[in-house]
PyMOL Python script that loads the backbone (N, CA, C, O; Angstrom):
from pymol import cmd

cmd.read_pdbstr("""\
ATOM      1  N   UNK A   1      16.183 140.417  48.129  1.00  0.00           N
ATOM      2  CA  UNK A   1      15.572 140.071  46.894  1.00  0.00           C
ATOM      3  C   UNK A   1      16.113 138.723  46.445  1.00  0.00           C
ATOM      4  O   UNK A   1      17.308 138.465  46.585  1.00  0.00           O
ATOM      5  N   UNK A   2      15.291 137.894  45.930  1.00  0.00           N
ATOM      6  CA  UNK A   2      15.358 136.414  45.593  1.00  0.00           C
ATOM      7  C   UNK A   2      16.009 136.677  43.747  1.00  0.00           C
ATOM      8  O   UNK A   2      15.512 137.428  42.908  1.00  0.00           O
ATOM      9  N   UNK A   3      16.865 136.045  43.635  1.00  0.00           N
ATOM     10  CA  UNK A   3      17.745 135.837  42.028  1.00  0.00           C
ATOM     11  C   UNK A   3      17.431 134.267  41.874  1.00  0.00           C
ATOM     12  O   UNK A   3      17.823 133.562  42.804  1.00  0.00           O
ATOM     13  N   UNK A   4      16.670 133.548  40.646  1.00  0.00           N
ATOM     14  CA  UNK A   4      16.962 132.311  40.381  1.00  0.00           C
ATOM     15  C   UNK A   4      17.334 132.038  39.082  1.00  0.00           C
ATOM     16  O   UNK A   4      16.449 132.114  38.229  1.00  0.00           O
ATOM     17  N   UNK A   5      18.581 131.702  38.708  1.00  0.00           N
ATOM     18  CA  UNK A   5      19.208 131.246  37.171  1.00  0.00           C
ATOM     19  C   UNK A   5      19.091 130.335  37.119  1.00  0.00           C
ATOM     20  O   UNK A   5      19.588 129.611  37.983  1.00  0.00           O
ATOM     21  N   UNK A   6      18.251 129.743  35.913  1.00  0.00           N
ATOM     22  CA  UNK A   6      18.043 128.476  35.121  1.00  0.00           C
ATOM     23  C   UNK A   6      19.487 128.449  34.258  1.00  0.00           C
ATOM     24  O   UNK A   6      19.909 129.381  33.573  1.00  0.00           O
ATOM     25  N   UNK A   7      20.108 127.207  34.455  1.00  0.00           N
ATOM     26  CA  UNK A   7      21.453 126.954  33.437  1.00  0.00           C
ATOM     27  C   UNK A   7      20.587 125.799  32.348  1.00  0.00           C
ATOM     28  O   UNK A   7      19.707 124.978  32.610  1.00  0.00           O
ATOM     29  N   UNK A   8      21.219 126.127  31.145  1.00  0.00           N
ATOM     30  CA  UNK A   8      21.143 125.065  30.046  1.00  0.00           C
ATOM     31  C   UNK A   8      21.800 124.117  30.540  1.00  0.00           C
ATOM     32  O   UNK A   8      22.844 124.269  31.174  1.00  0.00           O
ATOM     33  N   UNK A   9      20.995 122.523  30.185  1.00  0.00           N
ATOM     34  CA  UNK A   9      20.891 121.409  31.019  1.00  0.00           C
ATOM     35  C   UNK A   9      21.409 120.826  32.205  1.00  0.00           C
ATOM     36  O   UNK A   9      22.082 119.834  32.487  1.00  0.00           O
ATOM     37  N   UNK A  10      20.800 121.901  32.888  1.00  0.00           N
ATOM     38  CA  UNK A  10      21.167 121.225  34.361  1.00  0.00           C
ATOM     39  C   UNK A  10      19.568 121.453  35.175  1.00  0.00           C
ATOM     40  O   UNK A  10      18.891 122.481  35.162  1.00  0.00           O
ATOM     41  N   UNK A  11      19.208 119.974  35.947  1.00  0.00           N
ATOM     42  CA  UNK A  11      17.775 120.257  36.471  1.00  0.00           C
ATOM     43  C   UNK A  11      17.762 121.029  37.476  1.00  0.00           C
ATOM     44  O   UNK A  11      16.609 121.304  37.806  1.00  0.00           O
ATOM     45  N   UNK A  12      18.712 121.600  38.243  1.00  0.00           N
ATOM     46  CA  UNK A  12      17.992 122.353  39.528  1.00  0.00           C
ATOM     47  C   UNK A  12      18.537 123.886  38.837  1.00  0.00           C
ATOM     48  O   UNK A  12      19.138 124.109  37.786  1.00  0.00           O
ATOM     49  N   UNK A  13      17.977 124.933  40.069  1.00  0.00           N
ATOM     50  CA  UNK A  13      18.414 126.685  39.189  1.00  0.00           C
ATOM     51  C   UNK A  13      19.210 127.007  40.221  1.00  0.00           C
ATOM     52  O   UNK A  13      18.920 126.415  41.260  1.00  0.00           O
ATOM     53  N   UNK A  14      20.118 127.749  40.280  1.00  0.00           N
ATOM     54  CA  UNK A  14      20.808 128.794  41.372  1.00  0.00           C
ATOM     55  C   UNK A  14      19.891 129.418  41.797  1.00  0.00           C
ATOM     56  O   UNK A  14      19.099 129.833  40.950  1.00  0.00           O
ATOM     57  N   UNK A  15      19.641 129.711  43.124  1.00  0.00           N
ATOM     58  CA  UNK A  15      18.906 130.356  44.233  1.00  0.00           C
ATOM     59  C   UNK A  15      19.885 131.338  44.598  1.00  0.00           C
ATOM     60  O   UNK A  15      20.971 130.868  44.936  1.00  0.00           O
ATOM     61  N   UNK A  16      19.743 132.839  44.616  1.00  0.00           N
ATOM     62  CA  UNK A  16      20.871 133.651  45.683  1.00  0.00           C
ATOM     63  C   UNK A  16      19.467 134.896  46.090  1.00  0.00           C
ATOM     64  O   UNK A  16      18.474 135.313  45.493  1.00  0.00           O
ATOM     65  N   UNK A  17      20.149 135.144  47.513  1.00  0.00           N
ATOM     66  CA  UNK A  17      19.741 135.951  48.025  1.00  0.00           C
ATOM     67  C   UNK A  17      20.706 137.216  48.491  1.00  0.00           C
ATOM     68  O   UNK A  17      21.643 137.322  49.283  1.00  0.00           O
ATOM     69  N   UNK A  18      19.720 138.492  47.240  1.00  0.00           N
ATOM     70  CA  UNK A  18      21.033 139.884  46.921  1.00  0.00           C
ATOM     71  C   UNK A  18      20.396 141.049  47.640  1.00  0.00           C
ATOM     72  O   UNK A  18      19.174 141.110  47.773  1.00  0.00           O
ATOM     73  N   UNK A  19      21.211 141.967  48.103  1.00  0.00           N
ATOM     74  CA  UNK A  19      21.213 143.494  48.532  1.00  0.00           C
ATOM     75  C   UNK A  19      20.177 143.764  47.665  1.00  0.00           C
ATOM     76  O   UNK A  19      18.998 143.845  48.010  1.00  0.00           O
ATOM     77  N   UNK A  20      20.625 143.914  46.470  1.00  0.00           N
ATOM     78  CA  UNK A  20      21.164 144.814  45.294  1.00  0.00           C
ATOM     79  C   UNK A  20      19.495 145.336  44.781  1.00  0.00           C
ATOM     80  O   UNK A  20      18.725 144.707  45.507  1.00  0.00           O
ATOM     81  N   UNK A  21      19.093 145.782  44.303  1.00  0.00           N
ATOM     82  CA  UNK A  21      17.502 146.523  43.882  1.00  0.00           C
ATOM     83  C   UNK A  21      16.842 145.585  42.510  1.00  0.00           C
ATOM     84  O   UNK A  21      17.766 145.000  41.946  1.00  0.00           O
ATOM     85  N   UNK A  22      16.107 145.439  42.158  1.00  0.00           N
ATOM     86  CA  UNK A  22      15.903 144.542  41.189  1.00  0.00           C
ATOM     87  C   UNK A  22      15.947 144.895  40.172  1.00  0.00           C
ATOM     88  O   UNK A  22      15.861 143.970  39.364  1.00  0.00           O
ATOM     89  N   UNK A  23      16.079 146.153  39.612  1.00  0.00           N
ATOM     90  CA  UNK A  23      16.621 147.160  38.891  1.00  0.00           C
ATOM     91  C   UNK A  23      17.947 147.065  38.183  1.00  0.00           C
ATOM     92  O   UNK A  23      18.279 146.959  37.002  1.00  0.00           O
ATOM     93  N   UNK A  24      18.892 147.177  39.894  1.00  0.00           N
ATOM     94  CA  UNK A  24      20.229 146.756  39.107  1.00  0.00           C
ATOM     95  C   UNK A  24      20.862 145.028  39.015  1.00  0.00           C
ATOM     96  O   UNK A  24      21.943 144.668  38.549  1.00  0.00           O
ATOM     97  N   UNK A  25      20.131 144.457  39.427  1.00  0.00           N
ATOM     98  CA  UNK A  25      20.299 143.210  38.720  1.00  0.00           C
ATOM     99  C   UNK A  25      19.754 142.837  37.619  1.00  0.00           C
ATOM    100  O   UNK A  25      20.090 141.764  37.118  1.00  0.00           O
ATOM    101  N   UNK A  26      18.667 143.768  36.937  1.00  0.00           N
ATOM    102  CA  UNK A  26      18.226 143.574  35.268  1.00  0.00           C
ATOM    103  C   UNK A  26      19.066 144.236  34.619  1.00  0.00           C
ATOM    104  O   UNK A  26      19.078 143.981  33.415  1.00  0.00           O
ATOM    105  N   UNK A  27      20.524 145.794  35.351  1.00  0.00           N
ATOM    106  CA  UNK A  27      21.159 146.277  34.160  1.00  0.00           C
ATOM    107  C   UNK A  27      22.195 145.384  34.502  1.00  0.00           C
ATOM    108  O   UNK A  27      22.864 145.431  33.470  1.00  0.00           O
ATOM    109  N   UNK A  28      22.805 144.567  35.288  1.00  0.00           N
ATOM    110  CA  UNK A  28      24.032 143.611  35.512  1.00  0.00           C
ATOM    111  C   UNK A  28      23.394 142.435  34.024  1.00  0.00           C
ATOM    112  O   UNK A  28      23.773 142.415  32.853  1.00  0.00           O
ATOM    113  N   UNK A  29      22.728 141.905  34.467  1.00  0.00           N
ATOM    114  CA  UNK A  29      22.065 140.821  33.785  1.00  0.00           C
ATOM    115  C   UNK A  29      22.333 141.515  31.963  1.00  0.00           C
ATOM    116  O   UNK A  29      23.028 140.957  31.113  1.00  0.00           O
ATOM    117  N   UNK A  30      21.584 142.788  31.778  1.00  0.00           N
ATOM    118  CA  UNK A  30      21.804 143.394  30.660  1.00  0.00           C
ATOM    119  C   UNK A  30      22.965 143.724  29.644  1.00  0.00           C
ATOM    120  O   UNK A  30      22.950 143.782  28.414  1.00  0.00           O
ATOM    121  N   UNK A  31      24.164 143.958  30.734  1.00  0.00           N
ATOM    122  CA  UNK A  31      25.015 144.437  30.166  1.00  0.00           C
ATOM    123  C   UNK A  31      25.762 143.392  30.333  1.00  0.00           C
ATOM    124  O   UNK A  31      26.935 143.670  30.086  1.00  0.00           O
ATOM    125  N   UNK A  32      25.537 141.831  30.781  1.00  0.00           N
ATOM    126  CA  UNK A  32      26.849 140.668  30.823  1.00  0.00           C
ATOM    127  C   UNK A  32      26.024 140.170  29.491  1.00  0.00           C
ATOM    128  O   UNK A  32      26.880 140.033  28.617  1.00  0.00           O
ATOM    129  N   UNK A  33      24.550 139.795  28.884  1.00  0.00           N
ATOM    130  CA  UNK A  33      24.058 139.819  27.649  1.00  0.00           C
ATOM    131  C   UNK A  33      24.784 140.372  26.339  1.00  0.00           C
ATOM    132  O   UNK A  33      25.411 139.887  25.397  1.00  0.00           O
ATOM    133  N   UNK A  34      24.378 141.622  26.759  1.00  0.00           N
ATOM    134  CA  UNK A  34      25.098 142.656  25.549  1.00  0.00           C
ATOM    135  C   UNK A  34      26.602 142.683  25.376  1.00  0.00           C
ATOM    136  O   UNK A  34      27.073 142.898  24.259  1.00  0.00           O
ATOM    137  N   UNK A  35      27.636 142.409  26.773  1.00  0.00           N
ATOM    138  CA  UNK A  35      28.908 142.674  27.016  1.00  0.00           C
ATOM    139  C   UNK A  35      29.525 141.667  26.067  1.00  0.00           C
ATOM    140  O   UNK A  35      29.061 140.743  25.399  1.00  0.00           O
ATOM    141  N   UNK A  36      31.044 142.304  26.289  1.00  0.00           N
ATOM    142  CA  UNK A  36      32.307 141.610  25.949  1.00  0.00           C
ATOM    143  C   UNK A  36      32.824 140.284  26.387  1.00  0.00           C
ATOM    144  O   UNK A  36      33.375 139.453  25.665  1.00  0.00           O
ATOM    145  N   UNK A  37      32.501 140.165  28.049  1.00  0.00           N
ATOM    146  CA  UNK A  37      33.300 139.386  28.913  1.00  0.00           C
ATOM    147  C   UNK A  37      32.485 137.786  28.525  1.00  0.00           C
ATOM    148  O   UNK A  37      33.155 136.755  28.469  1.00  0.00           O
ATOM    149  N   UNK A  38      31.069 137.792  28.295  1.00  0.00           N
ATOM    150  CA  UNK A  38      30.107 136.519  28.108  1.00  0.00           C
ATOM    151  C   UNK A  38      30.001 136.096  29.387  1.00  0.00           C
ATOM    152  O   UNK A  38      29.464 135.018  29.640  1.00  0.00           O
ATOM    153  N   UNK A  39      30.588 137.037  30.511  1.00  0.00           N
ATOM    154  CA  UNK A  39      29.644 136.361  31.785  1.00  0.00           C
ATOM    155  C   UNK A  39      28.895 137.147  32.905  1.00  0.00           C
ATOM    156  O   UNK A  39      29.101 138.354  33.032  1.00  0.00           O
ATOM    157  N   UNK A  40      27.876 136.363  33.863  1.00  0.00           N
ATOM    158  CA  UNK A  40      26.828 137.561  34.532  1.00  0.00           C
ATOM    159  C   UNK A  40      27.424 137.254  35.884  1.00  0.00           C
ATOM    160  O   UNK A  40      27.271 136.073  36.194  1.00  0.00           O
ATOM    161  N   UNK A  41      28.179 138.126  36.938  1.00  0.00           N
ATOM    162  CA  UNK A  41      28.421 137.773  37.353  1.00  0.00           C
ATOM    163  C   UNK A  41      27.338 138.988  39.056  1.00  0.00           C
ATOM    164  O   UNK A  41      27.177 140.179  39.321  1.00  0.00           O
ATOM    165  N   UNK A  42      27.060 138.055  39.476  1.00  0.00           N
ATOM    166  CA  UNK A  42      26.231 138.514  40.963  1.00  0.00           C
ATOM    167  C   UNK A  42      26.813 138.171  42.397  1.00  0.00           C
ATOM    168  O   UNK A  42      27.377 137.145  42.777  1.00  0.00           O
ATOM    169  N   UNK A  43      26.495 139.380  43.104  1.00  0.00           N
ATOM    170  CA  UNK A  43      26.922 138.595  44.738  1.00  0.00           C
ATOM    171  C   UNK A  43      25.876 138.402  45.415  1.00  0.00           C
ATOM    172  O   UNK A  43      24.877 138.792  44.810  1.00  0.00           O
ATOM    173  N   UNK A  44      25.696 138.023  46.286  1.00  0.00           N
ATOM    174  CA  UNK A  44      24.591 136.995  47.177  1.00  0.00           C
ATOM    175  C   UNK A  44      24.598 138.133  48.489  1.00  0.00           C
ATOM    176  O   UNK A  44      25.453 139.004  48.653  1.00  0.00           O
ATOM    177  N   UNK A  45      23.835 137.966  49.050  1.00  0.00           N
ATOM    178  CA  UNK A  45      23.850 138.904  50.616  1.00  0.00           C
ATOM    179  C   UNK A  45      25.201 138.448  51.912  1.00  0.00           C
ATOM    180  O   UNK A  45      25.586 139.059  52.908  1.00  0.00           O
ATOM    181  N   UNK A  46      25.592 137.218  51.358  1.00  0.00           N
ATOM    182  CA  UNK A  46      26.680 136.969  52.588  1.00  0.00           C
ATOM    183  C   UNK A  46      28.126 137.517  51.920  1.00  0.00           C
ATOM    184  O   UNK A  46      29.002 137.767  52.749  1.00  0.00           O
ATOM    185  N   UNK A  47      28.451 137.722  50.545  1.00  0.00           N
ATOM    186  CA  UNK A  47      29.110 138.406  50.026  1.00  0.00           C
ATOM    187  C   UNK A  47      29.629 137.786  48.829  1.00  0.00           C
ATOM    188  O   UNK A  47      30.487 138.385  48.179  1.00  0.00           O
ATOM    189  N   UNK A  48      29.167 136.549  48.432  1.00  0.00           N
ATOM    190  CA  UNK A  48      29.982 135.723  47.763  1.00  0.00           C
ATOM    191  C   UNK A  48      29.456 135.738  46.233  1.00  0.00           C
ATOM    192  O   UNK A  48      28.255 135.915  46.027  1.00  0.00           O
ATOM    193  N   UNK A  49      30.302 135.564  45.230  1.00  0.00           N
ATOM    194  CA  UNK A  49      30.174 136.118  43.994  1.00  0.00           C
ATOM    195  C   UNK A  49      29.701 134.874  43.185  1.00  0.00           C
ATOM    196  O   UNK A  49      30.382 133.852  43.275  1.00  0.00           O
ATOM    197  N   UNK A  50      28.329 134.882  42.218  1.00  0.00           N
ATOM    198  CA  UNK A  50      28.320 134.198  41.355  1.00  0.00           C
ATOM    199  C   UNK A  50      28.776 134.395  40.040  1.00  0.00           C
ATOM    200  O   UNK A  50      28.969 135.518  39.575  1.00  0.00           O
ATOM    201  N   UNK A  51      29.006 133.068  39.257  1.00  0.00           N
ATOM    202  CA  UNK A  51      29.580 133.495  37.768  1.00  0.00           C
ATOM    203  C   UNK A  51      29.045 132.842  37.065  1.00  0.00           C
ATOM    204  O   UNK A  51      29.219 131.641  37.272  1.00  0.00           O
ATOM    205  N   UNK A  52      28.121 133.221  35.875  1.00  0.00           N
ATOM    206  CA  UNK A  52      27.793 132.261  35.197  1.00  0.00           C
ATOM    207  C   UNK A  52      27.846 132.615  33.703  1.00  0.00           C
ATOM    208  O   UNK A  52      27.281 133.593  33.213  1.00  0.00           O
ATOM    209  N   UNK A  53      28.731 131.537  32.896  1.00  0.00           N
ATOM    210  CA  UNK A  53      28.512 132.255  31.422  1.00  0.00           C
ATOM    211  C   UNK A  53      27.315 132.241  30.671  1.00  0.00           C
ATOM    212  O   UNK A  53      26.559 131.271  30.620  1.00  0.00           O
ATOM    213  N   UNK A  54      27.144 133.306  30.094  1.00  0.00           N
ATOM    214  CA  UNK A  54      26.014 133.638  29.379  1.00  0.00           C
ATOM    215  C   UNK A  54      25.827 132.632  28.254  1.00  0.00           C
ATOM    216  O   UNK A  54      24.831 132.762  27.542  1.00  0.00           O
ATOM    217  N   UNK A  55      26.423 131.944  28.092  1.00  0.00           N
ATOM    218  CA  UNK A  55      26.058 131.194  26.761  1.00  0.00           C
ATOM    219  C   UNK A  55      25.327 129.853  27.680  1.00  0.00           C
ATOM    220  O   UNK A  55      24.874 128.956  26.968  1.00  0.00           O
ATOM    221  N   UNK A  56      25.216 129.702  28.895  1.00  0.00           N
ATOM    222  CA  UNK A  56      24.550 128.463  29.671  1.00  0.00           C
ATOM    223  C   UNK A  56      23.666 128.824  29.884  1.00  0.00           C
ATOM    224  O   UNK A  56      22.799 127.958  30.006  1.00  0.00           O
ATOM    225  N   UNK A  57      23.173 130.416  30.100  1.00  0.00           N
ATOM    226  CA  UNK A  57      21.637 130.838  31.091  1.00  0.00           C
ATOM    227  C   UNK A  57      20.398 130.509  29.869  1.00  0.00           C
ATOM    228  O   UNK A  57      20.197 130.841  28.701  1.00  0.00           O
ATOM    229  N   UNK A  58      19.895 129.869  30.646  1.00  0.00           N
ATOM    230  CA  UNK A  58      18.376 129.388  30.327  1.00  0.00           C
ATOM    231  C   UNK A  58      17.343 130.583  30.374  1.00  0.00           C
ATOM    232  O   UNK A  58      16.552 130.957  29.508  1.00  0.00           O
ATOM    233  N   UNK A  59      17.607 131.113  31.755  1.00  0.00           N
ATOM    234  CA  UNK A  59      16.281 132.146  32.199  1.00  0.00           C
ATOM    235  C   UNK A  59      16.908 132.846  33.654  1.00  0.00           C
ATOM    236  O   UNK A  59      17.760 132.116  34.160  1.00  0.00           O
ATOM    237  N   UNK A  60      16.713 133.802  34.228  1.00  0.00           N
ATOM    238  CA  UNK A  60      16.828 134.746  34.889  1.00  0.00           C
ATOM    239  C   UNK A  60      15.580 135.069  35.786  1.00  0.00           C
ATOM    240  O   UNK A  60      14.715 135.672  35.151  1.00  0.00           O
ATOM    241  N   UNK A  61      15.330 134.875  36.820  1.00  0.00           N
ATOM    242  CA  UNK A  61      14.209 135.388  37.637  1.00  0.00           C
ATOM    243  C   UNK A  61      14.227 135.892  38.631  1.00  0.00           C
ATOM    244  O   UNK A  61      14.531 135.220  39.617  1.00  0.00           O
ATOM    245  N   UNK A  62      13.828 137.629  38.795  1.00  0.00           N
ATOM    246  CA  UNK A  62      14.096 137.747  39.853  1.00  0.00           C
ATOM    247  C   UNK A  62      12.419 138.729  40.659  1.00  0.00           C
ATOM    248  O   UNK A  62      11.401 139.197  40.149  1.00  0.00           O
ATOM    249  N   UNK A  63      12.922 138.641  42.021  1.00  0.00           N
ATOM    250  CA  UNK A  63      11.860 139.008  42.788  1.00  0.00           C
ATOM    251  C   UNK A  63      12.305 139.280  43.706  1.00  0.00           C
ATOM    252  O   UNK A  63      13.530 139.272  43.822  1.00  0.00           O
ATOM    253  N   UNK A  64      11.390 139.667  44.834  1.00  0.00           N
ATOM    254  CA  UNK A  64      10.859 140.737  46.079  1.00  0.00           C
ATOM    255  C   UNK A  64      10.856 139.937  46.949  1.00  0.00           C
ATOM    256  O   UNK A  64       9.836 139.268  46.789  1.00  0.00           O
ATOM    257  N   UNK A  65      11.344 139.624  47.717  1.00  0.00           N
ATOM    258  CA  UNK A  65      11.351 138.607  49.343  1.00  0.00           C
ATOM    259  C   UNK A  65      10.157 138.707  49.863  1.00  0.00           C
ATOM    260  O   UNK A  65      10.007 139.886  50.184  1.00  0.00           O
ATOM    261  N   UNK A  66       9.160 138.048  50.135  1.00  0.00           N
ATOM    262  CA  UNK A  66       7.976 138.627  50.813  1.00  0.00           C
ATOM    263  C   UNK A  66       8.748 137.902  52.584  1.00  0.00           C
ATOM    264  O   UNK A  66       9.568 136.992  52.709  1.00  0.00           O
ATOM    265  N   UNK A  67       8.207 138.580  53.470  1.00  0.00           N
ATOM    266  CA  UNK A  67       8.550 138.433  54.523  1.00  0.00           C
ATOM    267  C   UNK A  67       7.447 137.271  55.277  1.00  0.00           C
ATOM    268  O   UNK A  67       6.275 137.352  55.644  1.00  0.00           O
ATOM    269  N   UNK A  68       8.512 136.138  55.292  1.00  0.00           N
ATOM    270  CA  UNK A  68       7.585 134.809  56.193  1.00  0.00           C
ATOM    271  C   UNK A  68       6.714 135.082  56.951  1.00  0.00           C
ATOM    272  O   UNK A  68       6.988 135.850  57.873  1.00  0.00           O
ATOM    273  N   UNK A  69       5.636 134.656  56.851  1.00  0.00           N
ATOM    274  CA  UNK A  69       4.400 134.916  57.787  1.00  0.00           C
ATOM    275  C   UNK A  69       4.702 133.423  59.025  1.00  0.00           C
ATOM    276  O   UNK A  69       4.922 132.222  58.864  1.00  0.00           O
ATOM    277  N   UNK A  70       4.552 134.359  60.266  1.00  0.00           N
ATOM    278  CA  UNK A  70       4.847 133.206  61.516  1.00  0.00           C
ATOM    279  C   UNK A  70       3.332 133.071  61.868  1.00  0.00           C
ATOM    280  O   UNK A  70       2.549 133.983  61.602  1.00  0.00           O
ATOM    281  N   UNK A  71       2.865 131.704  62.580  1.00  0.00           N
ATOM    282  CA  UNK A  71       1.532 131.837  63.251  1.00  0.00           C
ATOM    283  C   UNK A  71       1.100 131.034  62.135  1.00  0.00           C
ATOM    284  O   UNK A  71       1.585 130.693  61.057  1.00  0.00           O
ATOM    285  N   UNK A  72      -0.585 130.745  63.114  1.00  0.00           N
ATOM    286  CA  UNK A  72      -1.597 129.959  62.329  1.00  0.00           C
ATOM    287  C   UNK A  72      -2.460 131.393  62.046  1.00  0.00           C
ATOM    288  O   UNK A  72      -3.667 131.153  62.081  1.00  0.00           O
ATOM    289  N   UNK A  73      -2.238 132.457  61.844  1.00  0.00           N
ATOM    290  CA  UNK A  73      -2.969 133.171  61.671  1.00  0.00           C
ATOM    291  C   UNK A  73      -3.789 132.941  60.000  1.00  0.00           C
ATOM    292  O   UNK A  73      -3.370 132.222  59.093  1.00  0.00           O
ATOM    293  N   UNK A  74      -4.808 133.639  59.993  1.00  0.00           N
ATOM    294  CA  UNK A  74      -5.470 133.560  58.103  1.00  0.00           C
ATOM    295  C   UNK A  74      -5.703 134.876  57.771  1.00  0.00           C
ATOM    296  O   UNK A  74      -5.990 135.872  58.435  1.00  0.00           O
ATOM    297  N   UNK A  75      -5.427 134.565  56.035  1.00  0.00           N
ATOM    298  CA  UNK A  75      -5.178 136.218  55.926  1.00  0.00           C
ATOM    299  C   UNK A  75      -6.067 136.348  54.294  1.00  0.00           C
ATOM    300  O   UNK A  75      -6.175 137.440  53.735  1.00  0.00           O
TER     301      UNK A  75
END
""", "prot")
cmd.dss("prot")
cmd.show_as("cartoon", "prot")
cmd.util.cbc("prot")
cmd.orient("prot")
């Protein structure tokens, strides 16, 4: 599943690619919002941890990997 965080002013977004269900990256996302700590913190599929404080996130997007289509095929 594809994660992209928009940070307050910065032009490009974090790209990570997670295990995790898209589910529980809306209650991670939810509860670093609502939480104590002020930060969201995610791991990526190779294992490595993002951190980002909540007072920078712009926007949150996440989605479903569609699987690369190989070939000149048309669909």
């Amino acid at each position: 599943m594809e994660v992209k965080i928009g940070i307050k002013h910065v032009a490009r977004e974090l790209v990570l690619e997670s295990t995790q269900s898209p589910e529980a990256v809306a209650s991670l996302i939810s509860e670093a919002v609502g939480g104590k700590t002020g930060l969201l913190t995610l791991v990526d599929e190779k294992g490595r941890r993002v951190v980002v404080p909540v007072d920078a996130l712009a926007y949150v997007e996440i989605a479903e990997s569609e699987a690369r289509r190989v070939g000149f095929g048309t669909s």
